[in-house]
Structures are given as C-alpha cells and as structure tokens.
C-alpha positions, 0 to 999 in steps of 0.5 A: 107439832103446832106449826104442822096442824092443818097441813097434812096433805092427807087431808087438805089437797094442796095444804100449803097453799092458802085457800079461803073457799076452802071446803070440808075444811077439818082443820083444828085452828079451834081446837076439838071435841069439850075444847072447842073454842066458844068464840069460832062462830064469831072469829070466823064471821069477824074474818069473812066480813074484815077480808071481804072488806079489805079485798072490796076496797083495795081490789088491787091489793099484792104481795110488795115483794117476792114470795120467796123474800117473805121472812118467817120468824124462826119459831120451831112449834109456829108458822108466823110471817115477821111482816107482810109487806103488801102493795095496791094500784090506786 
C-alpha cells in the first residue's frame, strides 16, 4: 500500500515523524532499481533550496493550528493533508 511506504519502523527509527536530516534514508518516494525515477537528483535539490529558503526567510514559521486538527483527505492508498494552515511571527 502506497500510503504505508516509507513508514515502516523497521526501517526508519520514529517513521511517522518528519525528519528532513534524516540519514541512510531507504525510502522509495523515487521508485527502485530500472524504475528510478531520471529526475530525483534535481527534485531533491529543488527541495533542499525551496525549504532552505522558506525556513531563512520566515525563521518563524508554525503550524496555525493543532496537530490534531490537521484534516487529512480520506484517501485509502495515500497520505495527503487537505490544507496546511501555517503561521509566522514577523
């Protein structure tokens, strides 16, 4: 199942937390072996420079509301937030 991928604790100490530094990461968010996908290296560092931005400038940055009011779509094979609602101190 798709929306179990890369949270298996076998694998991953604490896998349901969001760990961006993360390493020996053996996730499979790219796919395996003949069907990895061509473009990780550059979504990858798409992502690295995108989050470094936003994390420099708004060094504030927060959830708006509780975790546990976080509305994730009902979708069985996926795990998707309907919204991200967040908040920064200027």
């Amino acid at each position: 199942m798709v929306g179990s991928a890369n949270r298996d604790d076998a694998q991953f100490p604490e896998a349901d937390v969001l760990d961006l530094g993360r390493t020996a990461n053996r996730h499979v968010g790219f796919g395996r072996g003949p069907h990895f996908c061509l473009g990780a290296p550059l979504a990858r560092l798409e992502t690295e420079i995108a989050l470094e931005t936003l994390l420099r400038r708004l060094p504030n940055l927060r959830l708006a509301i509780a975790e546990d009011e976080l509305y994730r779509r009902p979708i069985p094979l996926f795990r998707s937030l309907a919204s991200l609602q967040v908040a920064w101190d200027v």
